[in-house]
Structures are given as structure tokens and as C-alpha cells.
C-alpha positions as CSV (number, residue, x, y, z in Angstrom):
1,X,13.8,-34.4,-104.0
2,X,12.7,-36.2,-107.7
3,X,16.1,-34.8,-109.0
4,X,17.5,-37.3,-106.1
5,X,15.4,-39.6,-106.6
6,X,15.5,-39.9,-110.4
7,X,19.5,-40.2,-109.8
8,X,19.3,-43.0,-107.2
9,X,16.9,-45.0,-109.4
10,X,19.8,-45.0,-112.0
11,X,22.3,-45.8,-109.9
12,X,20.4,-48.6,-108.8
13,X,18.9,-49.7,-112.3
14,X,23.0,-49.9,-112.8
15,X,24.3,-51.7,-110.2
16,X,20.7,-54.2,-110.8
17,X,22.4,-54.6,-114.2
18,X,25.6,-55.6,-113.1
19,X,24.2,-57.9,-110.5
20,X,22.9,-59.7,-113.3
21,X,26.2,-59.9,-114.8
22,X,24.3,-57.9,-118.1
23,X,25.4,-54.4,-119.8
24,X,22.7,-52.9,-121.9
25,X,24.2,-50.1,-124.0
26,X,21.7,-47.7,-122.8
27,X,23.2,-48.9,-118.5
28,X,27.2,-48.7,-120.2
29,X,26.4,-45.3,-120.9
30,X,24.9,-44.0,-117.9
31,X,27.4,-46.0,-115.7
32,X,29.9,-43.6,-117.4
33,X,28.8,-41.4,-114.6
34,X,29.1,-41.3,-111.1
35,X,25.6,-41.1,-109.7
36,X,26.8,-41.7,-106.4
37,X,28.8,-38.1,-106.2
38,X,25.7,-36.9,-107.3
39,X,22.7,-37.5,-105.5
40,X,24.0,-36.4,-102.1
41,X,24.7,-32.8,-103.7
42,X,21.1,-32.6,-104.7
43,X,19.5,-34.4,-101.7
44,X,21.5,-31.3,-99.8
45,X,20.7,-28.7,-101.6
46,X,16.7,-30.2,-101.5
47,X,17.3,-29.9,-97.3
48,X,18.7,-26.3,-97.9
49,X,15.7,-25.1,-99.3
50,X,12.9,-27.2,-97.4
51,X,14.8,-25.5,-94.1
52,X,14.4,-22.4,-96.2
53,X,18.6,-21.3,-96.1
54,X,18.2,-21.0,-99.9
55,X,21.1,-18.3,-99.5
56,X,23.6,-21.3,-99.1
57,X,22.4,-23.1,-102.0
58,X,25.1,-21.6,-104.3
59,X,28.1,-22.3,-102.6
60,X,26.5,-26.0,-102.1
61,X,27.0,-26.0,-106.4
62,X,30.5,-26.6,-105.5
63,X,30.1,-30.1,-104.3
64,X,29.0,-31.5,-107.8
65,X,33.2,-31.0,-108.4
66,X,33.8,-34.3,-107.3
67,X,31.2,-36.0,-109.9
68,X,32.1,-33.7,-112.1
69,X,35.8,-34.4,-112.4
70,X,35.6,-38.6,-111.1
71,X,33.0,-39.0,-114.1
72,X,35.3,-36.9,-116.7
73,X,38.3,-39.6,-115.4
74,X,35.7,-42.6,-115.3
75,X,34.9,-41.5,-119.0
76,X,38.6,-41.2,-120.2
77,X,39.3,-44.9,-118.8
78,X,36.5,-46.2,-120.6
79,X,37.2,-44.9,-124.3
80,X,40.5,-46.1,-123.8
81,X,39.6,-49.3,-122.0
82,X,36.2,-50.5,-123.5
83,X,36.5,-48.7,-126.7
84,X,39.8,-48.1,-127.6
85,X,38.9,-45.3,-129.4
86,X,42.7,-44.0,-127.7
87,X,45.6,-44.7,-125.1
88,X,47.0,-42.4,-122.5
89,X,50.3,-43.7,-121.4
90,X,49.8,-42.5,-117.8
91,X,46.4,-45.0,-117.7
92,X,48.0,-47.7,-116.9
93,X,46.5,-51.4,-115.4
94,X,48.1,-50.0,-111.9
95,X,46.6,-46.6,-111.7
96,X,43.2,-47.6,-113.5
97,X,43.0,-49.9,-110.0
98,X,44.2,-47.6,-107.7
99,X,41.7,-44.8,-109.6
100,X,38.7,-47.5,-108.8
101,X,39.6,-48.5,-105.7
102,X,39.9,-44.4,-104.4
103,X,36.0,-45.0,-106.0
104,X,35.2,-47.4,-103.6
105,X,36.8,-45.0,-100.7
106,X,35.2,-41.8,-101.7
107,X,31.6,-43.5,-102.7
108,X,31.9,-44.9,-98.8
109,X,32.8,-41.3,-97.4
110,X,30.9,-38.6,-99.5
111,X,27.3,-39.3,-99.1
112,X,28.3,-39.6,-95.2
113,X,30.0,-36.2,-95.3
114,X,26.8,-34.6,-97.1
115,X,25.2,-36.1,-94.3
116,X,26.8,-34.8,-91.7
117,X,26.9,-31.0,-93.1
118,X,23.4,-30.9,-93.8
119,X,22.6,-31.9,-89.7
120,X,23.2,-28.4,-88.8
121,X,20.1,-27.0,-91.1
122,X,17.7,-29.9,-90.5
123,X,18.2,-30.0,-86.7
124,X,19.2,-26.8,-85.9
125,X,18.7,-24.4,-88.6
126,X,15.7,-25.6,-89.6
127,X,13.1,-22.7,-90.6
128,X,10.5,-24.6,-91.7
129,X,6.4,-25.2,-91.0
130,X,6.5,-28.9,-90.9
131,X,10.1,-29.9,-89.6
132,X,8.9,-33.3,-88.9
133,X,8.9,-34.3,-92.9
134,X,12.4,-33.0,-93.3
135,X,13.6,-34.8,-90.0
136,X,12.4,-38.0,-91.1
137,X,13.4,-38.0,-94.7
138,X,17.1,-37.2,-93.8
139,X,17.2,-40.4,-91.0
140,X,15.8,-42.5,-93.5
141,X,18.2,-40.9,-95.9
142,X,21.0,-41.7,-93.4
143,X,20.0,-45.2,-93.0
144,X,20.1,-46.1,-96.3
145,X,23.7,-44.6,-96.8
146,X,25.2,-45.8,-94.6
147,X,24.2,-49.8,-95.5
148,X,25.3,-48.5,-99.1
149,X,28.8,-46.9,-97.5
150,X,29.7,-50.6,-95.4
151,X,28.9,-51.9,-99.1
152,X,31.4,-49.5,-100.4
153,X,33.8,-49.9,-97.4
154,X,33.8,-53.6,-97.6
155,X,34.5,-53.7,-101.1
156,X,37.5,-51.3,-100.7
157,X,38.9,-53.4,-98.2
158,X,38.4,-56.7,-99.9
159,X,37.9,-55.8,-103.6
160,X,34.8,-58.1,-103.1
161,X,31.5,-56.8,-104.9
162,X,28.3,-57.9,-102.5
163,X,25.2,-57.8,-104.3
164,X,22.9,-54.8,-103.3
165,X,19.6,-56.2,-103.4
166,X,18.5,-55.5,-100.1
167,X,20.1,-52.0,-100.4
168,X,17.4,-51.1,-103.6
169,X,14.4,-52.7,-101.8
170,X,14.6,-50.6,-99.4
171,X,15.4,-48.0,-101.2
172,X,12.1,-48.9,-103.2
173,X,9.8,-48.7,-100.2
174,X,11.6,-45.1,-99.7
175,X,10.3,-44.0,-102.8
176,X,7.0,-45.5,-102.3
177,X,6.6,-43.8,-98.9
178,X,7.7,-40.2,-100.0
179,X,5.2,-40.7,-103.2
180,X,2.4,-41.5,-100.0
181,X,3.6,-38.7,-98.5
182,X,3.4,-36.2,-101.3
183,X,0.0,-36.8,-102.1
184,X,-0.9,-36.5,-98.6
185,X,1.3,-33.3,-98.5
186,X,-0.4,-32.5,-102.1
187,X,-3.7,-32.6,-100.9
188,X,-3.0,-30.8,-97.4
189,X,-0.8,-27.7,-99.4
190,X,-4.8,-28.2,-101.4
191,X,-7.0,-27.9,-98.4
192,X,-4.9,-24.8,-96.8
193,X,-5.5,-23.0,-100.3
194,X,-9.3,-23.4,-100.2
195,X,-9.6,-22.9,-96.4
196,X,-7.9,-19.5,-97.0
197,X,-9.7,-18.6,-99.7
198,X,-13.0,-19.7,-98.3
199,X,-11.9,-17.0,-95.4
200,X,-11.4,-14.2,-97.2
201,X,-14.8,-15.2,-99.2
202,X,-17.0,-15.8,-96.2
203,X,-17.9,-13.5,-93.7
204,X,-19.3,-16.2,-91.0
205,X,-15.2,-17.6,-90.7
206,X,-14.1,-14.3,-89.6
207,X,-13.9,-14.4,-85.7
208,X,-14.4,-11.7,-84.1
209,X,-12.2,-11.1,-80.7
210,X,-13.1,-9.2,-77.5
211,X,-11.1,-7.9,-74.9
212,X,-11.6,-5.7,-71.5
213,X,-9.8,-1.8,-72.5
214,X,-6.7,-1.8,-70.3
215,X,-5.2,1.2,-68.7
216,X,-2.0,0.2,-70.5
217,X,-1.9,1.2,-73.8
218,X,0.7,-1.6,-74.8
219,X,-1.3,-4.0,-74.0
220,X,-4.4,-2.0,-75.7
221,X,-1.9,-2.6,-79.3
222,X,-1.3,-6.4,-78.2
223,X,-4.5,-6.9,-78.8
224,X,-4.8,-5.0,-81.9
225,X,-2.4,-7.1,-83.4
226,X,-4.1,-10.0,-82.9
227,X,-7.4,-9.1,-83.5
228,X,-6.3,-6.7,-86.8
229,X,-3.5,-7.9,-87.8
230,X,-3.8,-11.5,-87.2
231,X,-0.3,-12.0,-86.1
232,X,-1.2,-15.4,-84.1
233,X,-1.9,-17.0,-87.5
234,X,2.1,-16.9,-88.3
235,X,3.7,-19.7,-87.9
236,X,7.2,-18.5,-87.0
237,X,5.5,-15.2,-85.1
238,X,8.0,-15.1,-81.7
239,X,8.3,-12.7,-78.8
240,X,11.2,-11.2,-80.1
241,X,9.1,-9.6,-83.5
242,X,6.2,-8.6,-81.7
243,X,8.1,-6.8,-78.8
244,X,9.7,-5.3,-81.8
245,X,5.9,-4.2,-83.7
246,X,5.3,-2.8,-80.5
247,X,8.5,-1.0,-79.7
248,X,9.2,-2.6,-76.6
249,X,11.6,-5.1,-75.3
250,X,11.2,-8.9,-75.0
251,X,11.0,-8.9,-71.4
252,X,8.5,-5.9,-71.0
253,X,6.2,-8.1,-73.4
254,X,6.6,-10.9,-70.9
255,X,5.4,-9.5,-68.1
256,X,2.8,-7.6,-69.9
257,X,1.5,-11.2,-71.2
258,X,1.4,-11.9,-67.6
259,X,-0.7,-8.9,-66.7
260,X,-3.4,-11.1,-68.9
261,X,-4.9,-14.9,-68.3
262,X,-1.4,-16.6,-69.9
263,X,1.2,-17.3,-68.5
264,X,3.5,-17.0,-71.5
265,X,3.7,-15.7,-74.9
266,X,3.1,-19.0,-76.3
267,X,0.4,-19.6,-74.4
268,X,-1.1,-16.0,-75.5
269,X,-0.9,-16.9,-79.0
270,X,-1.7,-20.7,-78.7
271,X,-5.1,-19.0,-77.0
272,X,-6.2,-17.6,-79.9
273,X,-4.8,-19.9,-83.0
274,X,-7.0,-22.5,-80.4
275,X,-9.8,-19.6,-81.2
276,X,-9.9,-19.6,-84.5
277,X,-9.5,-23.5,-85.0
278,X,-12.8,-23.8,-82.6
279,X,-14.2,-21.3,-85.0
280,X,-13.2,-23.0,-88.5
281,X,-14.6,-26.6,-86.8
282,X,-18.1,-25.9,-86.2
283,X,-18.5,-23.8,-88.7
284,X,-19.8,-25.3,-91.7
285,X,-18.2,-23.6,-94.0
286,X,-14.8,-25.4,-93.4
287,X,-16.9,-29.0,-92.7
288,X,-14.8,-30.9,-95.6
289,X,-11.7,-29.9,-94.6
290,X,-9.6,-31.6,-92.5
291,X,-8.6,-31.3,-88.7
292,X,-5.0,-30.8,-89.4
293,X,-5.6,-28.3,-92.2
294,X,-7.7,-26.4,-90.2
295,X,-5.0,-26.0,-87.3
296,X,-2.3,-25.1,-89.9
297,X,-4.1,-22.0,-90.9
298,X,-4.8,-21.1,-87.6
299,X,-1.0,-20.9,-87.2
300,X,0.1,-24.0,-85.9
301,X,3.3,-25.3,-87.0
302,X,2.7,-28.9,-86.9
303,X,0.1,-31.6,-85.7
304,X,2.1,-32.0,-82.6
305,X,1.7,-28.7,-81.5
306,X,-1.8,-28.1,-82.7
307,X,-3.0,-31.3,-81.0
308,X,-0.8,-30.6,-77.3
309,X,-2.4,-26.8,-77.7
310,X,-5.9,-27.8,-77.9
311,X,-5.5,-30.7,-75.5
312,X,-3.7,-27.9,-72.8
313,X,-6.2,-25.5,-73.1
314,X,-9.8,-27.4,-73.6
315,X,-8.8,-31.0,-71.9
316,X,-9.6,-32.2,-75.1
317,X,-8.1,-33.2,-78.5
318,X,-9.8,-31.1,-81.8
319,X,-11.6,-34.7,-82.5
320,X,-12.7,-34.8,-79.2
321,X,-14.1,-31.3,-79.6
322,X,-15.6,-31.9,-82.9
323,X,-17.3,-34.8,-81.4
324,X,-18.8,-33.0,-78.8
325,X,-20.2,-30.2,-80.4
326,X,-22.0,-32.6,-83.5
């Protein structure tokens, strides 16, 4: 997400430039490029591996082609045209126009395209803990391309160049709220580290579980996994894998899960991630840390979750609870 970020910034630090009707060497050369053939190839690969589908990353390599070959033409138009340094008979006044105004076409149409293949892993695909962050960067992402594609759409229509100013301030607060957001992240990613490292150190956080022996011995092994294994502390843990540890279809799991207090696998597992976050909160051990972090490594996948859990089970929200019990 910096590698798109860092291009944007230039392609905006460009087009400021021109706005201003200036052209610093150091801005001639970098406008030489195509940034905007770029940053949607990196933005997409960035959402391939937040979703974690890293194994389509390489054939999304194949969409830097088009910055690759428009900036190679962009280049030989301006050694011939600003330079001079030589002529190519075929560049002539007529295609140099045509070549920019395809530009103005394809700058409108890519980053939408990106777009639109990438909605499949964010929305649908998506594999990750916190799906949330990854939503909302791509509809702000798709917000701010598309005011930038009617930019490009109108000037391919008209040949008229509208200032972007209110394209790059918002594109500023952008950057300014994923730099919030990666500290935030930063120092959550921090907390989970220590918390599961204070775990491991401390014998107080580990929570012991008890259950009634049960005449069947499936059930017996249900148990075993969470109380042994910890299986409820994985976030992407579903019916289908633990039928499969235990050797026994996803439907017998059900209605052995219904032979206990739940009603549901999720509720089963919700039960005890609520368990060990009870656990983690009043003990003192994990008193710095914060609410969120603490239902994370309990196996929560987001705050949403976490909170609707907690709230399902105990009537209460985890502040509530840590309210009560201080």
C-alpha cells in the first residue's frame, strides 16, 4: 500500500506542477511516466495479498504491460518532441494527438477495470482477519477513481484540462487517514504480540476448561480440541475442518453441537473465545492491553463479532463487563 501511495503522490506532485503552469526538470522527468497505469496494478496486487490469494499475485505482473509500453511511447514522443534529440517519421502532429487522447481514454478506464477485478477477492474471496480495513480502503479507493476517471473522461471528450485540486485534497486526507490507521493497526499487531507472549509466560492466563464425560466419545474429542488444542482461538476455524480433525461429517458435528448448551457451531466456539476473553480481562496480567486486542487473540475475527458475541452471550458489551467486575 506505500508502493501505491508513493506513486499517486507523484502523479499528483505532477499534475500540481502543471496546474501551476511550471515544469521543474526533476517533474519533466518523472511525467515521462505514466503513473496512472501504475498505481492500480500495485493497489491490486496490495488487495491480493491483504485477502491472502498471494497465488494470483504473478499473473497480476502482467498488468504493469500497459505502463510499461504507454510510458516507452510517451518517452519516444518526448525525445523527439521536447528534445529533439531524433525524428520518427511515423510521429507525426496527428498520431502524437490521437496517442494522447487514447491517454485520456485508457487513464479514465484502467484504474476502473482494476477496480472491478479486484471486487471478487475483497468482497468475496476475502481470507482475511480484519476484512473491514480492506473493505473500506478499496470504497475509498473507488471514490477517488472514479472523480479522477470523469476528470479523464471529460477531458477526452472536450480536450479541456480541469484543474485537480479537489481530486489531491482528498486524496491527501486518504493518506492521512491510512497513516492513523497504521499506527493504530501498528500498535494493535504490538499488543497481540505481547498478549501472546505474556500467555505462554504466565501460568495464571491459561484457562482451564471443564466439561461433564459424555457417553459419546466424539463429543469426549470435541472437547479435547478445545481445551488441548485450542482450536476456538483460530480465527478462520469452521465446521467443515473440525468435522474433518474429528473424522466425521459436517452434519454429524451439528447435531453433536446440539447434544451440548449451543445451538450452533458458532455459538460453541464463540462460548469459549467469550471464555478466554473473560479470563484475559480480569486478569491482571493483560490489564494494559486493550479490549479489542484481547478479543483478537481469543479468536475473534473483528470488533464486530467480538462485541455482538459477548453482548449475545453475557447481555453485556466487554466494557460493560470490565466495568462490572472493577
Amino acid at each position: 500500500m506505500g508502493i501505491t501511495l508513493l506513486f499517486i503522490s507523484i502523479a499528483g506532485m505532477n499534475n500540481w506542477f502543471w496546474d501551476l503552469g511550471e515544469n521543474p526538470f526533476l517533474v519533466a522527468v518523472l511525467d515521462i511516466f505514466l503513473w496512472q497505469f501504475l498505481y492500480p496494478v500495485t493497489l491490486f496486487i496490495y488487495l491480493l495479498k491483504a485477502t491472502k490469494n498471494e497465488a494470483l499475485v504473478k499473473k497480476a505482473h502482467y498488468f504493469f504491460i500497459p505502463f510499461i509500453i504507454l510510458s516507452l511511447l510517451n518517452l519516444s514522443i518526448v525525445l523527439q518532441n521536447i528534445y529533439g534529440i531524433y525524428k520518427f517519421s511515423f510521429l507525426t502532429k496527428d498520431i502524437i494527438a490521437s496517442f494522447y487522447k487514447l491517454i485520456y481514454l485508457l487513464s479514465a478506464v484502467f484504474p476502473i477495470l482494476i477496480l472491478g477485478l479486484s471486487i471478487k477477492y475483497v468482497f468475496y474471496k476475502n481470507k482475511a482477519n480484519d476484512t473491514l480495513w480492506i473493505k473500506s480502503i478499496w470504497v475509498v479507493m473507488l471514490v477517488l477513481t472514479l472523480f479522477g476517471s470523469i476528470i479523464e473522461l471529460i477531458r477526452w471528450l472536450t480536450d479541456t484540462r480541469m484543474p485537480l485540486t479537489y481530486l489531491w485534497v482528498l486524496v491527501t486526507f486518504f493518506t492521512y487517514w491510512l497513516v492513523f490507521k497504521g499506527f493504530y493497526k501498528f500498535k494493535l499487531t504490538n499488543e497481540l504480540y505481547e498478549i501472546k507472549i505474556q500467555t505462554i509466560a504466565s501460568k495464571k492466563s491459561k484457562k482451564k476448561y471443564t466439561h461433564t464425560k459424555h457417553s459419546n466419545n466424539y463429543i469426549d474429542n470435541l472437547y479435547e480440541l478445545i481445551s488441548e488444542h485450542k482450536i476456538h482461538q483460530d480465527p478462520n476455524i469452521n465446521r467443515d475442518i473440525v468435522a474433518e480433525k474429528l473424522g466425521i461429517s459436517s452434519g454429524y458435528l451439528s447435531n453433536l453441537i446440539r447434544q451440548t448448551p449451543y445451538l450452533n457451531f458458532s455459538d460453541f466456539i464463540n462460548h469459549y473465545r467469550i471464555e478466554d476473553a473473560k479470563h484475559m480481562i480480569l486478569n491482571p496480567d493483560f490489564e494494559k492491553y486493550s479490549l479489542l486486542a484481547i478479543g483478537l487473540e481469543a479468536g475473534f475475527k473483528s470488533k464486530t463479532t467480538y462485541y455482538n458475541a459477548f453482548k449475545k452471550e453475557l447481555k453485556m458489551t466487554p466494557n460493560q463487563f470490565k466495568e462490572a467486575h472493577q
